[in-house]
DODREN-502931 format. One record per residue (C-alpha): residue number from 0; x, y, z; residue in one letter. Coordinates in pm, 1 decimal. Example, Ala and Ser with C-alpha at 12.3 -4.5 7.8 and 13.67 -1.06 7.14 Angstrom:
DODREN-502931
0,1230.0,-450.0,780.0,a;
1,1367.0,-106.0,714.0,s;
This chain:
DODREN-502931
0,234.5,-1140.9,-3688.1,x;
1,492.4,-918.2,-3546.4,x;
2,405.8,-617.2,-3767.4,x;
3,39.6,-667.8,-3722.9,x;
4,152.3,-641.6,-3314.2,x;
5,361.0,-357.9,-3331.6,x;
6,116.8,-131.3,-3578.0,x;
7,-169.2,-210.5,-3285.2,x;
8,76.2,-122.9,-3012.4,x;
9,240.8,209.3,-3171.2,x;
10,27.1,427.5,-3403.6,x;
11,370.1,545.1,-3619.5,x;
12,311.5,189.9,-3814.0,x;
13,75.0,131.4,-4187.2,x;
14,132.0,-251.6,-4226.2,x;
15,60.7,-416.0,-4548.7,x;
16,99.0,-738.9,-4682.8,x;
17,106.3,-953.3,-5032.9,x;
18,148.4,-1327.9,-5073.5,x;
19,331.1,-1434.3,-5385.5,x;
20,198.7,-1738.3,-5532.6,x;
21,494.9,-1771.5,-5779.4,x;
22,827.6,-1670.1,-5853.9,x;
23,671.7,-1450.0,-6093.6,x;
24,476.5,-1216.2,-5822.1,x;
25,785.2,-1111.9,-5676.9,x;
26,876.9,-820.1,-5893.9,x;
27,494.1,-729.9,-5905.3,x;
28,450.8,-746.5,-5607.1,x;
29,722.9,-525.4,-5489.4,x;
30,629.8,-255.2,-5735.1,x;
31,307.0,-257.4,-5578.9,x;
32,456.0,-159.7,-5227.3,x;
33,689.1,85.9,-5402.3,x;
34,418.1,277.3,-5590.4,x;
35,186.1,333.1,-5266.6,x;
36,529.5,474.3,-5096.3,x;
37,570.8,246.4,-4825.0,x;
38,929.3,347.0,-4612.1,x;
39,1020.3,-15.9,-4597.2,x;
40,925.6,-354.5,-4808.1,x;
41,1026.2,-677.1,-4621.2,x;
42,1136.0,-922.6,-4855.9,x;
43,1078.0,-1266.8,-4694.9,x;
44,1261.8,-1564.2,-4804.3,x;
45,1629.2,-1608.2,-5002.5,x;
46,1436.7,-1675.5,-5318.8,x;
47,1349.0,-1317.6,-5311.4,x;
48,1681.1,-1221.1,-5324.5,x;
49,1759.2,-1163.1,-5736.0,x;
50,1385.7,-923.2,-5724.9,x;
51,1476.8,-718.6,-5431.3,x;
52,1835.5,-689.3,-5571.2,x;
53,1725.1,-535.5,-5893.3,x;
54,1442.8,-304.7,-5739.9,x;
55,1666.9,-168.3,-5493.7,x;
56,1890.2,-105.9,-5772.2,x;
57,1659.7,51.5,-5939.9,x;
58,1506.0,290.2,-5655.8,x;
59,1797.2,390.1,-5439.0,x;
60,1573.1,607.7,-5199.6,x;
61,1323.4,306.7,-5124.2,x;
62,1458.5,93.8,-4833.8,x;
63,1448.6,-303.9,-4798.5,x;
64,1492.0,-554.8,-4614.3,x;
65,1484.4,-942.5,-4706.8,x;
66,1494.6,-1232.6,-4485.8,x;
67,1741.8,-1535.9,-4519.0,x;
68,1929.1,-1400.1,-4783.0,x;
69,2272.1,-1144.4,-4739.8,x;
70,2378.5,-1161.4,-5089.1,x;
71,2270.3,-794.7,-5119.3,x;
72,2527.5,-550.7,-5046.3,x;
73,2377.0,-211.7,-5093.7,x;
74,2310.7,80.4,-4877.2,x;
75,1979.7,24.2,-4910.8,x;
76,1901.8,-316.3,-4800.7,x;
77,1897.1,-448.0,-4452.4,x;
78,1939.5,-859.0,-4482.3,x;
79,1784.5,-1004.4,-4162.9,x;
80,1963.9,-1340.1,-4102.1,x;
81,1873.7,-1613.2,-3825.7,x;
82,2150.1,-1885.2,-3660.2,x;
83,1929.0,-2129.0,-3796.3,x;
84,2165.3,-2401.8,-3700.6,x;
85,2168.6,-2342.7,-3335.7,x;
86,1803.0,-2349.8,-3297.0,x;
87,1793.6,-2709.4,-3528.4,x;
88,2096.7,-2824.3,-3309.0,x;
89,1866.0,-2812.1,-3032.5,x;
90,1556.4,-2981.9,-3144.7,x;
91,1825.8,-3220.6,-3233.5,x;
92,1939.1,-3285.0,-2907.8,x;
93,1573.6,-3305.8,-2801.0,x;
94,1548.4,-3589.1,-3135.4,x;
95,1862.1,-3760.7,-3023.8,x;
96,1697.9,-3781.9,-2670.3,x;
97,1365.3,-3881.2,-2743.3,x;
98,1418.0,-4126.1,-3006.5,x;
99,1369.5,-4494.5,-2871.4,x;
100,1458.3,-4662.4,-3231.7,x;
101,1742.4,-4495.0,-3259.7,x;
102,1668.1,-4398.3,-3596.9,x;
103,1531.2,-4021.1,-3657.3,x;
104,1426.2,-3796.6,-3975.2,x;
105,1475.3,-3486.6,-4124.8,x;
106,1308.8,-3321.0,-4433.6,x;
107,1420.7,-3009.6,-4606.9,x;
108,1196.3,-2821.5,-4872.5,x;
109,1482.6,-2712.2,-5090.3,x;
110,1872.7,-2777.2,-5129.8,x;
111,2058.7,-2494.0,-5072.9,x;
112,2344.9,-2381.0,-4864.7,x;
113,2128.1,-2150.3,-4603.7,x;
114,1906.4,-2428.3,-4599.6,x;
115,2147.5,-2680.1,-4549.7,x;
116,2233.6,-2521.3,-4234.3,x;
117,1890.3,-2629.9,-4061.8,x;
118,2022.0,-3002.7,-4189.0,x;
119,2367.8,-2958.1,-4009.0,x;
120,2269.3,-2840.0,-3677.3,x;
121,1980.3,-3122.2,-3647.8,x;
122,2238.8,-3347.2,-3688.3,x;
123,2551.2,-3218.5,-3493.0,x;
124,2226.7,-3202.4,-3182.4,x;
125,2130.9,-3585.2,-3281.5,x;
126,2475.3,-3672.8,-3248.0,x;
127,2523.0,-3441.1,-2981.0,x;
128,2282.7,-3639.6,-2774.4,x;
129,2285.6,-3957.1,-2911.0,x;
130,2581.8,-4119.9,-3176.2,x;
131,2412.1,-4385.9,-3218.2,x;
132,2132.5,-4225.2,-3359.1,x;
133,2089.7,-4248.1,-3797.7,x;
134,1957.7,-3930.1,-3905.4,x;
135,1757.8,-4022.4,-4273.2,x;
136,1708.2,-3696.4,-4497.1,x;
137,1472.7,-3588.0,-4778.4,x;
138,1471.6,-3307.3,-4967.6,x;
139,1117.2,-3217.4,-5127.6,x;
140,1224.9,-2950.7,-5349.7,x;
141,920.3,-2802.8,-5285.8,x;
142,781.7,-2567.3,-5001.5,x;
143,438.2,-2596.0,-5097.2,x;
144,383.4,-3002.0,-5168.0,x;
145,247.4,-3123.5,-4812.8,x;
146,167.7,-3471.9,-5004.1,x;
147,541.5,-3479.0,-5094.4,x;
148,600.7,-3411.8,-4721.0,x;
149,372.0,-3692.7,-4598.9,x;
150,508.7,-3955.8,-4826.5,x;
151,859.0,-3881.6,-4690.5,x;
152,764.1,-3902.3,-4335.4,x;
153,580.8,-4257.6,-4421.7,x;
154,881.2,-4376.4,-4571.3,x;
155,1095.7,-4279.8,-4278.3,x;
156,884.1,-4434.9,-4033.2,x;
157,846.4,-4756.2,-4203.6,x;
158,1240.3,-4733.2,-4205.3,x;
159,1232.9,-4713.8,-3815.2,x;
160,1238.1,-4328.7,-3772.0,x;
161,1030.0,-4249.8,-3418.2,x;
162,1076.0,-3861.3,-3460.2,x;
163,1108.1,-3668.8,-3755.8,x;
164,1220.6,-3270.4,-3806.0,x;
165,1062.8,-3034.6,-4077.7,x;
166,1245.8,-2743.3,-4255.3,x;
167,1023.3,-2732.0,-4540.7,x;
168,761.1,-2465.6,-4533.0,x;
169,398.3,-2573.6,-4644.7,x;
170,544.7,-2908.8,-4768.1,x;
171,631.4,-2952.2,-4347.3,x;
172,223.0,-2971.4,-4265.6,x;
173,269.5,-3347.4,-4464.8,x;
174,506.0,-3420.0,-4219.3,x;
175,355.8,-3342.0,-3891.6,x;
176,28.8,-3491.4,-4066.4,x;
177,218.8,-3820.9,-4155.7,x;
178,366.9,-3807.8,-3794.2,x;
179,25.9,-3768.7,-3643.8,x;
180,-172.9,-4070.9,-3844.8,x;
181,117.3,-4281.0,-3798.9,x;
182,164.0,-4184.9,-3410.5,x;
183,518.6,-4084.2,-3406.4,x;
184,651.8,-3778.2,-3238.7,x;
185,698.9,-3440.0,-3498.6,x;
186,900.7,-3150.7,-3477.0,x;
187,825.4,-2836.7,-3608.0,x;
188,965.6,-2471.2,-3764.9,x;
189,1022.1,-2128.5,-3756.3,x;
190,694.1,-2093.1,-3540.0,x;
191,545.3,-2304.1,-3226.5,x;
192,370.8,-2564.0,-3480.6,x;
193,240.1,-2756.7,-3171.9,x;
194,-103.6,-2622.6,-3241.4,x;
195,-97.9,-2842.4,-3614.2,x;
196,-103.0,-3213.1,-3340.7,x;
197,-71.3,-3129.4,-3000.8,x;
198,-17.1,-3437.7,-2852.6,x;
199,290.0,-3594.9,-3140.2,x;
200,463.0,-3217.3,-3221.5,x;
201,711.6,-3258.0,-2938.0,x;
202,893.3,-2862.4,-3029.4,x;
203,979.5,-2640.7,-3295.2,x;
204,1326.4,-2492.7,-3368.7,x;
205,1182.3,-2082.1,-3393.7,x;
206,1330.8,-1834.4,-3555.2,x;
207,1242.0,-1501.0,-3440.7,x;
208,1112.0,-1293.0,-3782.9,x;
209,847.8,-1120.6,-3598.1,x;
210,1093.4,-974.0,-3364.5,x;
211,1371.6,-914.1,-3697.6,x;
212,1071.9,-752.8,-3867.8,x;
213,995.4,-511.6,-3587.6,x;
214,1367.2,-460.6,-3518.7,x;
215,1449.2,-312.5,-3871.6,x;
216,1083.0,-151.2,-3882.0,x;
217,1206.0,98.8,-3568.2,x;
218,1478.4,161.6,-3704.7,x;
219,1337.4,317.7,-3980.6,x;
220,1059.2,455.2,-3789.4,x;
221,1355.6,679.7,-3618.5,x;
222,1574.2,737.5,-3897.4,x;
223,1861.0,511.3,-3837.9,x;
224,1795.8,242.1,-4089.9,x;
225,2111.1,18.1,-4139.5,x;
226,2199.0,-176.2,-4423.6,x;
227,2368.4,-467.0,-4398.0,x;
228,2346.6,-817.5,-4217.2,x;
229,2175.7,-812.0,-3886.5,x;
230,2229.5,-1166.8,-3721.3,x;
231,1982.4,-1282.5,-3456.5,x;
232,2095.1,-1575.6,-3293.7,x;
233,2077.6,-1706.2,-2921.7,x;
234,2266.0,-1443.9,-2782.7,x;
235,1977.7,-1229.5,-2847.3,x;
236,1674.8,-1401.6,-2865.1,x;
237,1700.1,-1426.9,-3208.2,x;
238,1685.0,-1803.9,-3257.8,x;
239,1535.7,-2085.6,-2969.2,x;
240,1303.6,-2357.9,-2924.4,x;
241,960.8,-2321.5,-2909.2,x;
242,772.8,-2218.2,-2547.2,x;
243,522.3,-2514.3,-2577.8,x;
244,698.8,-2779.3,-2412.0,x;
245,446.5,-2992.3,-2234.9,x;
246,515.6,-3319.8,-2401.3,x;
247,912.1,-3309.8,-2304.1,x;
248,1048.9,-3481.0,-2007.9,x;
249,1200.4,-3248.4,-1761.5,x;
250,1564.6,-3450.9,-1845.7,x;
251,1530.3,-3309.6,-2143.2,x;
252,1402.7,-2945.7,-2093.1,x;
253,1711.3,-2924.5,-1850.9,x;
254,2000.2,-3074.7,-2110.3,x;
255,1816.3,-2827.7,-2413.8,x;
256,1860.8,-2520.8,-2145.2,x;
257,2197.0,-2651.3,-2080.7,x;
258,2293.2,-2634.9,-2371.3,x;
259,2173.8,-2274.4,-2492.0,x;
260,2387.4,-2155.0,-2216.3,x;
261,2677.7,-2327.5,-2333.3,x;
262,2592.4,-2168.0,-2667.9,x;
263,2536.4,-1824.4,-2577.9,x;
264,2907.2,-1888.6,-2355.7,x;
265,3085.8,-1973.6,-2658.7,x;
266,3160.5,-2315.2,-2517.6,x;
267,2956.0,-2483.7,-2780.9,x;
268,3047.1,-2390.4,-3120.2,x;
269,2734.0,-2500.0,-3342.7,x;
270,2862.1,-2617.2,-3746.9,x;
271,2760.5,-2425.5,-4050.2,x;
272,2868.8,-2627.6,-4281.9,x;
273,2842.6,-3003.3,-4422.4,x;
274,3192.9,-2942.2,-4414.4,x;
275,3236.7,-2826.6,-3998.0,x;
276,2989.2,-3120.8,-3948.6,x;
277,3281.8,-3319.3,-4069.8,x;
């Protein structure tokens, strides 16, 4: 979406674009971009990261970027990485707050340490908000199993669990579903999901790759690629929650808004880590 906008709003921009249905479509598919001479292939996802490694390697004038992933240290990679944390600590707070069970959810698609961090900030917000809340986890393993996701939601909401989180991907759609048919509230990621149940996804925690995949786009547009990590985090828009927010009380609009200021200030630090959770 945010190539699409910026090749209709500034003529200097060819956008392309090639799904990978397996691991094994990542090499291909790269080569593809490489051999029609694109300046710049966006790599999107950490599981990209061992394919774009190798063809960069291999084709030191072609310039990449990836997204989630700065493992890559070569001049010419760009790694585009989100606070992910901050923006799940504050759909957290909005969990701890709007939970009325005192018992929330939260299910990640894979186990892994940049995905752990979406775990850690949901919680440190649940807490955050509300230490009495229990914060049940499941991790699918899968990005692409909404079933998978819709059995875990079930089983948290039989276990008491009034609002549950996605990080998951595809395998997320299973949770909002199993949210909606079981009329609990649902929160989404990486893009306003509201649109997927409008009246049970409460918010999403966004992150910003539109913006990350413009940024590095211009950049190379004007000749002063850079490679390297780029963060994108509160401080500049890079991270937030998501601008539908008609189903939240204004209590808790004002504590979320709070909070991003405090953020932004430096006066709330935000974990990692399982181990800064403590």
């Amino acid at each position: 979406e945010g190539l699409t906008a910026l090749q209709a709003a500034d003529s200097r921009f060819q956008v392309n674009y090639l799904e990978s249905k397996t691991d094994a479509d990542y090499q291909g598919n790269i080569e593809t971009f490489i051999d029609d001479d694109y300046d710049l292939i966006i790599c999107v996802g950490y599981m990209l990261a061992t394919a774009t490694k190798e063809a960069a390697e291999a084709n030191p004038d072609q310039k990449f970027a990836i997204i989630d992933d700065s493992s890559i240290d070569l001049p010419n990679v760009a790694c585009l990485m989100f606070a992910q944390n901050q923006a799940s600590y504050l759909v957290g707070l909005v969990a701890g707050m709007m939970t009325e069970s005192n018992t929330v959810g939260y299910v990640q698609g894979m186990f892994s340490e940049p995905m752990n961090q979406f775990a850690v900030g949901y919680i440190a917000g649940v807490k955050a908000a509300n230490p009495e809340a229990e914060v049940l986890q499941y991790n699918a393993n899968s990005f692409g199993d909404a079933a998978v996701g819709k059995t875990a939601a079930v089983d948290m909401i039989t276990k008491g669990a009034d609002v549950i989180y996605h990080a998951a991907g595809g395998t997320g759609s299973g949770v909002i579903e199993g949210c909606k048919e079981n009329n609990v509230w649902a929160i989404g990621v990486d893009s306003d999901q509201s649109p997927l149940a409008p009246e049970h996804v409460i918010t999403s925690a966004m992150k910003r790759v539109g913006t990350a995949a413009q940024d590095i786009s211009k950049q190379v547009a004007d000749g002063k690629f850079q490679a390297g990590i780029h963060m994108y985090d509160l401080t500049n828009d890079g991270v937030g929650i998501a601008p539908t927010q008609t189903l939240l009380p204004a209590n808790v609009i004002e504590a979320v808004n709070a909070a991003m200021a405090k953020v932004e200030a430096g006066e709330i630090t935000v974990p990692n880590t399982v181990e800064e959770l403590e």
